[in-house]
Structure formats: C-alpha cells, structure tokens
N, C-alpha and C positions, 0 to 999 in steps of 0.2 A: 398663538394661532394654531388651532386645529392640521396637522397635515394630509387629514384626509382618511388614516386608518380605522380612526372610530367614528361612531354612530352618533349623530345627533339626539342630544335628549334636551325637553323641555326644562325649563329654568322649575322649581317649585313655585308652586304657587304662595303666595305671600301670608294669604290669610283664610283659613277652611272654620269655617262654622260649624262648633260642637254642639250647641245646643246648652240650655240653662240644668242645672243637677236639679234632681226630685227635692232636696232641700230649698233650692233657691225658687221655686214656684211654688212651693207650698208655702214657703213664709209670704212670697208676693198673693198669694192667693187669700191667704186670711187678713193680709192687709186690706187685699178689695174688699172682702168683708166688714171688716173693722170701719172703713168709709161709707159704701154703700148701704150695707144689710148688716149693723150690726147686731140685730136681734138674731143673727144665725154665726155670729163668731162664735160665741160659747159652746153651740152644738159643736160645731165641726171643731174645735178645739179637744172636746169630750170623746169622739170619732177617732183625733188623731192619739191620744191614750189609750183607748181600747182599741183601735185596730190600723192601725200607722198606716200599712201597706194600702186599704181603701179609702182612708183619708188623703191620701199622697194620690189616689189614683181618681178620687174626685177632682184633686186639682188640675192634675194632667189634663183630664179632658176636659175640662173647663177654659183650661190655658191654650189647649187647641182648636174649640170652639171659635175661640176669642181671635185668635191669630188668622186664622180664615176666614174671618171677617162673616162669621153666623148669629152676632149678636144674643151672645147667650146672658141669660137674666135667672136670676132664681126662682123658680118656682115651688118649692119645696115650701108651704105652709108649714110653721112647729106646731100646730094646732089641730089641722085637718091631715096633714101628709103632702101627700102628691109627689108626681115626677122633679126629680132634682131639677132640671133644668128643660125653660121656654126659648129655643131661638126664631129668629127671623119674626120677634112678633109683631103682628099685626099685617103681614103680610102673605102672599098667596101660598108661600112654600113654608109657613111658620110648622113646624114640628116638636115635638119633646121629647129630652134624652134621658134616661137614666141609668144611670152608675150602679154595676154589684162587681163584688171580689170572689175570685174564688179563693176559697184560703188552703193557704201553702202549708201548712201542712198533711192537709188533705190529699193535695195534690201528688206529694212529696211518695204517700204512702201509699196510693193508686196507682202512679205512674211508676214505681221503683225507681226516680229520676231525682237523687239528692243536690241539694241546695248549692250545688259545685259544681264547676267544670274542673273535671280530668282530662288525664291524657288519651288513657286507655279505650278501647270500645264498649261499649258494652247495649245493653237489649234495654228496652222500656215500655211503656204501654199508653196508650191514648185514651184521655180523659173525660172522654165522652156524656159517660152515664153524669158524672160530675158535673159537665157545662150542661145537662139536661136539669137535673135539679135543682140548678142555679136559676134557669130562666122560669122554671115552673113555679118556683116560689116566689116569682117577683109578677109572674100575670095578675095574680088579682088588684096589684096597686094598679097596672100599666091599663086595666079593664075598668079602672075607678076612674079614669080618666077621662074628658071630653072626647068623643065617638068621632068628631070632625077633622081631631088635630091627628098628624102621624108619628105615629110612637116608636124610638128604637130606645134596643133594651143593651148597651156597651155593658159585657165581660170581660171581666179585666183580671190579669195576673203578671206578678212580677215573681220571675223564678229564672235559671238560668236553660231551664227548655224551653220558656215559653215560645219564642220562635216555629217551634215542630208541634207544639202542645194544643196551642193555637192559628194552628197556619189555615195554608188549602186544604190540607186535609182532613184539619180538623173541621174546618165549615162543610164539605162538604157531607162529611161523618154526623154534622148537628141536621143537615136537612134529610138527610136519609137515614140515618141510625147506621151503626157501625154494620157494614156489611160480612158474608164469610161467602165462602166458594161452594155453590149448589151442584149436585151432578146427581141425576135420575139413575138408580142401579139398572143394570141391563138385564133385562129376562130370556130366558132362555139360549140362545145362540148370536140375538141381536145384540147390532154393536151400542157402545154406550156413547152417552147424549151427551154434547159438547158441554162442559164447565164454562160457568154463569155466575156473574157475586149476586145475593138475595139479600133481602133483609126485613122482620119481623117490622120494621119501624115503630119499636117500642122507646126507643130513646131518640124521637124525631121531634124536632122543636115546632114543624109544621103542618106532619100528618099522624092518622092513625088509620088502622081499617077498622070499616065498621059496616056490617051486612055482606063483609069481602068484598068493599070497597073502599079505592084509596078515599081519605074521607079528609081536608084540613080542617085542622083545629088551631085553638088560642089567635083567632082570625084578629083581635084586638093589636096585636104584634104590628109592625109596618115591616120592620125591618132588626136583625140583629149583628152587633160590631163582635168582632171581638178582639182584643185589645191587648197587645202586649206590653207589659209598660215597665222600661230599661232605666236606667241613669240618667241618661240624656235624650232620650227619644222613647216615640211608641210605635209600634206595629202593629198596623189594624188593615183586616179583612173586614168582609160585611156580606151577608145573605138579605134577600128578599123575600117576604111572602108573597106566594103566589097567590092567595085571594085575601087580602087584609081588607077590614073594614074602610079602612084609608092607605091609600099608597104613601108610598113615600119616595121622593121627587130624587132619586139616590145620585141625580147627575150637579147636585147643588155642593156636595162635597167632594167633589175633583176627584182627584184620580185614586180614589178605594178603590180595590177591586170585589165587587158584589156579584155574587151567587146568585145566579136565580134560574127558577124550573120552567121546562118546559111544559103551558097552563093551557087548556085544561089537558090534565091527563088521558092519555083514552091505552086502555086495558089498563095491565099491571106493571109498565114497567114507568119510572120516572126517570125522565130525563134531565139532563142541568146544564149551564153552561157559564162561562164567564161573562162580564159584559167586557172586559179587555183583554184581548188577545195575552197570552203567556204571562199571567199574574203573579203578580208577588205582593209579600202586605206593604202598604203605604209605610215610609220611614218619614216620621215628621220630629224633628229635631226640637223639644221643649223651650218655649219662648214665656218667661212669665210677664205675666198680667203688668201691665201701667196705666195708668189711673191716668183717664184723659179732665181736660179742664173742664170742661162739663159737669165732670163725678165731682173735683176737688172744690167748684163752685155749691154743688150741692150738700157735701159734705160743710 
C-alpha cells in the first residue's frame, strides 16, 4: 500500500495497436488480387520489381480505402488505362483515386535529406518543384477520365523526412508555390513598405496568372492527398480545388485535414485556410485487406 508520498500513475495499458508492416499488406493486397482481379496480379507483381516503394504504396491506400469502409474496386483497365481505383461506386459521393510516387532518390537529392535519421541538426529544403511535376504528369490520365466523377490525385513518399516533406507546409507550398519575402525599395527619404510573402505561382498545383490574373487551372483535379507512407501507418494531408469540375465531398473521409482557398479570389492576394482547426496529417495505422465471404464465394 501506497503511503501517500508518491504520485498516482495509471496502470499501462494492456494492448496498443501498431498497425500491419508494408510487407504484410502488400502480400494481403496481391492476395485480394490473386481472388478477385486476377488479371491485374501479374501487373502489380511487375510494379512491385520495378518500383517496390509505389507498389507497396498502392497497397497502402488501397488498404485504407478499404478499412474506412470507401469501397474501393479497381478501376485500372490493362488495356485502356484509367484511374487505379473507384470507391463508393454507384453512389452519390462515388469518386476516383490515384496512386503516384515520388521517387526517393530524387527526393534524397533535392531535399539534401538522406535516407537516415541522425542525431545531429542539420538544414534541408522542400520538395515542391518535385510534388509539381509529379501531379502534372499525371493530369492528362486524371482529365481522361469521366467529367461527373471526383478525382483525387494521392502523392505518396516513403523517406524518413517525409513527415516535413509532405506535411502543412508542404500543401500549403503545392496550392501557392513556394513563397519568398517581398519588400518595395523605398525612394527617396520614404520609409520602406512593410515585408509581405509573394509568389510567381509557377509551381501551383491550382493556379497560374494569366492576363495578370489569378487564373485556375487543371480544374479536372477534385482534390489532392499527400501521403506519407511509414512501416506501419500513413500520414496524409489533402488540399481542395477551389473551382473543379466536380467537387469532391472531402467530409466523407473523416478527419484529413484539407486545404482549401478562399474562392473566388478578388485582387491578388490568395487566401487559405484549414477545414479543422490546428491540423496535423491523419495517422492511420495499416490494417491489410480480408477477404470477406462474398469475395471467397466469388472467387
């Protein structure tokens, strides 16, 4: 018995949920495969030799499609193409998701952020231009797509910055282009003009100027994740387009926190804001795929 001098501490807890490793939902993932859709085992088999880390990061989000109960299905034609994955289909909030990687070595050599955690401090840089040419090369699939349905485009990276690589800052850096600190030289005896962040929005996933005005573009877009994807979990953020062809209904996948502008703009400054108060990326713990009776009937 306690007499009173120390502090009460809870008992631990018995049992804390880590989540399944990138190996064990990737092999549960090409199992679903191998059941359902085995005409796209081989591909994604072929994926997982040439490029491990986007193979492994299809499965992720397939595997958390799945677990949030978004009914994801394949959409990916081997003939025609198309967006890897249809959820919620046949219904009012039905959307389509697809999967790119940024690849790490790329990354590695942009960011000066090696493949490591240390101890030490040190300086890095944000991958911006990188997550721009990532989404760019994938609109004309996302534009190839049904006009009715709403499209997000999940970037995905596994590195051990990804956390800062792809965080707040990095979303808000994809909807504005990387900003820098403006200030008007003063003339003659006048004092100088308060410092202001600007930015060219050349490397904006939403706008451009055009006529010297803000102008958006790749309106095909609904919405973009970006994705951090660990051992055992992913971290995902999400920006909005502020004028897509089709919106996308962002309150159907819980609690991401998504980005989005203040629409329409009126002069030149854009504004943004969270949809939830003090955001941080969603931590969702990898849960792989099981094959309900339904599938194993089918199969």
């Amino acid at each position: 018995m306690s007499d009173g001098s120390e502090l009460w501490t809870p008992d631990p807890p018995g049992f804390a949920w880590q989540g399944n490793t990138l190996d064990e939902i990737t092999q549960a993932y090409a199992l679903f495969l191998q059941v359902c859709h085995p005409q796209h085992l081989t591909a994604f088999r072929d994926r997982l030799q040439a490029d491990t880390e986007a193979a492994r990061a299809e499965a992720a989000l397939f595997s958390w499609l799945r677990t949030v109960r978004r009914a994801p299905t394949i959409n990916e034609d081997r003939s025609r193409g198309g967006m890897d994955f249809l959820c919620l289909p046949g219904e009012k909030d039905t959307f389509l998701l697809e999967v790119t990687s940024l690849r790490k070595e790329a990354v590695i050599e942009k960011s000066g952020w090696p493949d490591e955690l240390t101890e030490g401090a040190a300086a890095f840089s944000m991958i911006t231009p990188q997550i721009s040419r990532s989404i760019q090369h994938k609109v004309p699939q996302l534009a190839a797509s049904p006009e009715s349905i709403a499209k997000i485009l999940a970037v995905c990276l596994s590195h051990p910055g990804a956390s800062a690589l792809l965080g707040t800052m990095a979303a808000e850096w994809v909807v504005t282009s990387t900003p820098v600190i403006g200030m008007a030289l003063p003339r003659d005896d006048a004092p100088p003009d308060d410092a202001h962040m600007v930015t060219n929005l050349k490397q904006s996933a939403f706008f451009c100027i055009k006529k010297g005005a803000i102008t958006p573009v790749r309106e095909c877009l609904s919405a973009i994740l970006l994705v951090g994807v660990w051992e055992r979990q992913l971290n995902i953020v999400g920006m909005l387009h502020p004028a897509p062809k089709t919106a996308f209904p962002y309150r159907i996948l819980g609690d991401i926190p998504f980005l989005r502008v203040d629409w329409p703009i009126r002069g030149s400054e854009i504004n943004t804001e969270w949809v939830i108060g003090n955001p941080h990326p969603l931590a969702h713990y990898h849960t792989k795929v099981t094959l309900t009776d339904a599938e194993f009937r089918r199969a």
